[in-house]
GUNU-211165 format. One record per residue (C-alpha): residue number from 1; x, y, z; residue in one letter. Coordinates in Angstrom, 2 decimals, m for minus. Each point is the difference from the previous one (the first is absolute). Layout:
<keros>
{NUM; {X; Y; Z}; a},
...
</keros>
This chain:
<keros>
{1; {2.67; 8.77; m36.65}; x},
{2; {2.37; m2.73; 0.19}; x},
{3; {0.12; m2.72; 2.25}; x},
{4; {2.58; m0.51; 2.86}; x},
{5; {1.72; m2.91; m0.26}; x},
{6; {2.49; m1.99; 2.37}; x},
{7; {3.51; m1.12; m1.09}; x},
{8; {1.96; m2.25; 1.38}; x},
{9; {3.40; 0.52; m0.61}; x},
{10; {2.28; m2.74; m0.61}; x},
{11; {3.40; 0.53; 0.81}; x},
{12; {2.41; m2.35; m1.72}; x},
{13; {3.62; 0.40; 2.70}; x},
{14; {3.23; m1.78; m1.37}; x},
{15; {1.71; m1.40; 3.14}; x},
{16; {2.50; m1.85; 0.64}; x},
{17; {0.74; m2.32; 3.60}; x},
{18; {3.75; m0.83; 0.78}; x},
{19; {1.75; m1.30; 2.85}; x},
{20; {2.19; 2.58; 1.48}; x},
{21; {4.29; m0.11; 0.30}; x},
{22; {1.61; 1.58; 2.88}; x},
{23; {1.22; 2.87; m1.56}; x},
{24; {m3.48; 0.83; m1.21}; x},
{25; {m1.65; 0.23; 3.43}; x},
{26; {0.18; 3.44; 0.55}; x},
{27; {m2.10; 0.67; m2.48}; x},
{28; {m2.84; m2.03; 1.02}; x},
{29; {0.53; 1.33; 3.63}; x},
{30; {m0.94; 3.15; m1.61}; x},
{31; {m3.45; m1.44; m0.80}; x},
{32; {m0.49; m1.51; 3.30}; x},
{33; {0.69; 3.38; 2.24}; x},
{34; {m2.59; 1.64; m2.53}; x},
{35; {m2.53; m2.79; 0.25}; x},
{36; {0.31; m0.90; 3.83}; x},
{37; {0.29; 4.62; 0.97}; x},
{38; {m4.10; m0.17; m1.21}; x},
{39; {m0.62; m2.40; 3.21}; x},
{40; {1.96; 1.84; 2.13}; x},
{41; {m1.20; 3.40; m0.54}; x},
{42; {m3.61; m1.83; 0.59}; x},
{43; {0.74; m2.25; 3.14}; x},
{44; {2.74; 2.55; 1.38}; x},
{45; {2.68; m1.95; m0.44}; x},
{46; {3.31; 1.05; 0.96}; x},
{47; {3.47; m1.35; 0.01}; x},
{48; {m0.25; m0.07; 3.69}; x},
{49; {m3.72; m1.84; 0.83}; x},
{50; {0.62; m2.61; m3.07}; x},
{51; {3.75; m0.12; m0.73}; x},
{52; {m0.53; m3.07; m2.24}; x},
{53; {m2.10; 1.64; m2.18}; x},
{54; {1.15; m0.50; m4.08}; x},
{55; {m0.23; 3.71; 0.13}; x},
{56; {3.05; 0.36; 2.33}; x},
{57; {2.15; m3.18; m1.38}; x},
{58; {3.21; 0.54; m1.40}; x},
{59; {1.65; m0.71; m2.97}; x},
{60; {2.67; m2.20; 2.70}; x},
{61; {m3.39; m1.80; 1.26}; x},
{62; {m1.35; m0.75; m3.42}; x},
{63; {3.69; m1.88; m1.00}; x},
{64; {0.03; m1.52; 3.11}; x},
{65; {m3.47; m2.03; m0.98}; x},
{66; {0.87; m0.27; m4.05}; x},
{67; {3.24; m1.52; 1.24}; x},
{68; {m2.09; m1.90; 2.85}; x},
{69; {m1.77; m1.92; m2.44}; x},
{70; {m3.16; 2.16; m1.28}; x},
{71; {m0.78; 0.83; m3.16}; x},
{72; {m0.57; 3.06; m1.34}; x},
{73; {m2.33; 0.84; m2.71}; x},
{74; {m0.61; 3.22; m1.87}; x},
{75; {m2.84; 1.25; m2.37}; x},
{76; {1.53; 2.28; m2.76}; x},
{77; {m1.90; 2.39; m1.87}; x},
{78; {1.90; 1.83; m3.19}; x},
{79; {2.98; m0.92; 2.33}; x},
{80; {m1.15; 1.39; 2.89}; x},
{81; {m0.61; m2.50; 3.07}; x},
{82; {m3.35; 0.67; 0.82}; x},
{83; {m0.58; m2.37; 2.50}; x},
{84; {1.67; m2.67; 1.68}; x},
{85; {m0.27; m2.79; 2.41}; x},
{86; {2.49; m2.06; 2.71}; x},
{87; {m1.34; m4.21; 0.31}; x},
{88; {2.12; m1.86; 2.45}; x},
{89; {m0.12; m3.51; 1.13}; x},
{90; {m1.33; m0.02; 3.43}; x},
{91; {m0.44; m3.78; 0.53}; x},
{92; {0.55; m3.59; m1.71}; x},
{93; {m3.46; 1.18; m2.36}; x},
{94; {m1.05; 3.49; 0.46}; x},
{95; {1.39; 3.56; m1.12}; x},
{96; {0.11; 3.03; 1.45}; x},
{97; {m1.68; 2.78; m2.75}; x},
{98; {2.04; 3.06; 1.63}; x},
{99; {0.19; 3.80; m1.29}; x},
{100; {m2.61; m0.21; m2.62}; x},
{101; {m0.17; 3.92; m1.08}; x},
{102; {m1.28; 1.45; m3.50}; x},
{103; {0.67; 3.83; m0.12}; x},
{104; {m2.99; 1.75; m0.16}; x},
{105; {m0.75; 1.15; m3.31}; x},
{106; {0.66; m3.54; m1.19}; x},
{107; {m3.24; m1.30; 2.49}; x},
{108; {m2.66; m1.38; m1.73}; x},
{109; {1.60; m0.83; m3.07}; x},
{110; {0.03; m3.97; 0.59}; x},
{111; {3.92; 0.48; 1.02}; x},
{112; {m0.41; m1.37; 3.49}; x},
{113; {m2.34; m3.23; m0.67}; x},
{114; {2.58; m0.57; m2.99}; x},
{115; {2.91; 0.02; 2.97}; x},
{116; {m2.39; m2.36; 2.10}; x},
{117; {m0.58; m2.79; m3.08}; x},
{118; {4.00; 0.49; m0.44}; x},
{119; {1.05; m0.81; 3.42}; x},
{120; {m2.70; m2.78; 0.28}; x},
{121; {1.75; m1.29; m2.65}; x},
{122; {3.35; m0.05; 1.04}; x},
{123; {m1.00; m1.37; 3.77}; x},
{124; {m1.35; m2.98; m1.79}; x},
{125; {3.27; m0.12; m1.71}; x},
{126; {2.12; m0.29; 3.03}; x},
{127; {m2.43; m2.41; 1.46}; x},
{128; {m2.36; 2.23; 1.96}; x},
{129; {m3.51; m1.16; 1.14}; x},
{130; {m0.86; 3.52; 1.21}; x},
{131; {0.57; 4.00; m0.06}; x},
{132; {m0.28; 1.71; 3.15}; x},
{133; {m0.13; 3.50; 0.61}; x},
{134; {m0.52; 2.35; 2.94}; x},
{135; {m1.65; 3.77; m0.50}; x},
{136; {m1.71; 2.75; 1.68}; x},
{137; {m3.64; m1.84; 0.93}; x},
{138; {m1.52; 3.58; 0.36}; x},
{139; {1.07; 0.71; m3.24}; x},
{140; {m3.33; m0.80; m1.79}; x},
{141; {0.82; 0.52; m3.90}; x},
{142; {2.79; m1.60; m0.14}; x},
{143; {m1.22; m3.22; 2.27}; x},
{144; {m2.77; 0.27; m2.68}; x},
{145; {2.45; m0.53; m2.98}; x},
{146; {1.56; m2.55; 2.06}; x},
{147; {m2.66; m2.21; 0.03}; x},
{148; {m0.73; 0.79; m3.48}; x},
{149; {3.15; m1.66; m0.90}; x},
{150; {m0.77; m2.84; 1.99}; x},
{151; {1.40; 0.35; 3.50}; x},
{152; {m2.25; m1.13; 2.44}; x},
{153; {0.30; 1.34; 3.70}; x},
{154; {1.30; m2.65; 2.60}; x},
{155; {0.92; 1.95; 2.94}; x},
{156; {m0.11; 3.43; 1.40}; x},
{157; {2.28; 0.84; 3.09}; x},
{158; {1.96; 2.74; 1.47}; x},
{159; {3.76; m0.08; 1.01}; x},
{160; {2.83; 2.02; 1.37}; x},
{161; {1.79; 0.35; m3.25}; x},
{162; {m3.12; 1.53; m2.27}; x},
{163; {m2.28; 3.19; 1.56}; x},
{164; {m2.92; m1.24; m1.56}; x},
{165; {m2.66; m2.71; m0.19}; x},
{166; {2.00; m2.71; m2.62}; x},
{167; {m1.73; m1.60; m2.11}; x},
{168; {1.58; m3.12; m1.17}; x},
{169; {m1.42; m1.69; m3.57}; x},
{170; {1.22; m3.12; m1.64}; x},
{171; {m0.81; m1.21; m3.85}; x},
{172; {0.25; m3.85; m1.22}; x},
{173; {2.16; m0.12; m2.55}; x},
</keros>
């Protein structure tokens, strides 16, 4: 009888990481309505209870913040933009890491920690000390891979603008 055995399977992914023009935002708004619907359809978000949610923005909002200063950077895979990720300068040394969302079928795959290293990268660039984000605190797996990456948890606190416990993280760049 032969034995069972375990593979691991290796999966070798060409990406690529670019910084988005104007004129190719709606396609990574595309990604971010796919990414951001999973969290609503879990935490019942709707256009009305969380209007600011990246699942609602528009394609007007998203110019609005390119044009506004932030960055925007998108993972391709075989062309396709997989993932993608807003960081803005909120202060003199810290920026904000805004709109991270990897489609689901490309979770898993080392896509969004490859986003993360890029962005920490490019902070330090423009003179950042720190990324900041702000996320779901209930949301377990993803404050998980979070910390994985290296955010560490500095405050939790609810407001009037988010229907939800907020967790805010930071990273040293």
């Amino acid at each position: 009888m032969p034995s069972k055995r375990n593979f691991n399977a290796v999966i070798i992914m060409k990406f690529q990481i670019e910084s988005l023009q104007v004129h190719e935002l709606s396609l990574c708004l595309e990604t971010i309505h796919r990414a951001f619907r999973i969290n609503c359809e879990r935490f019942g978000f709707t256009k009305e209870n969380y209007p600011g949610c990246a699942a609602f923005m528009t394609l007007d909002e998203l110019i609005a913040d390119k044009r506004g200063g932030a960055h925007v950077y998108a993972i391709r895979v075989d062309g396709l933009i997989a993932g993608c990720v807003t960081l803005k300068r909120i202060n003199t040394d810290t920026y904000a890491f805004r709109r991270f969302a990897v489609l689901p079928e490309y979770q898993n795959l080392g896509l969004g920690k490859a986003l993360v290293q890029h962005c920490k990268q490019k902070a330090k660039e423009y003179g950042g000390k720190r990324m900041q984000l702000l996320m779901v605190y209930d949301n377990e797996p993803l404050r998980k891979l979070y910390e994985s990456y290296g955010f560490e948890l500095i405050e939790t606190r609810r407001d009037d603008e988010h229907p939800f416990l907020c967790g805010i993280y930071e990273m040293n760049l």
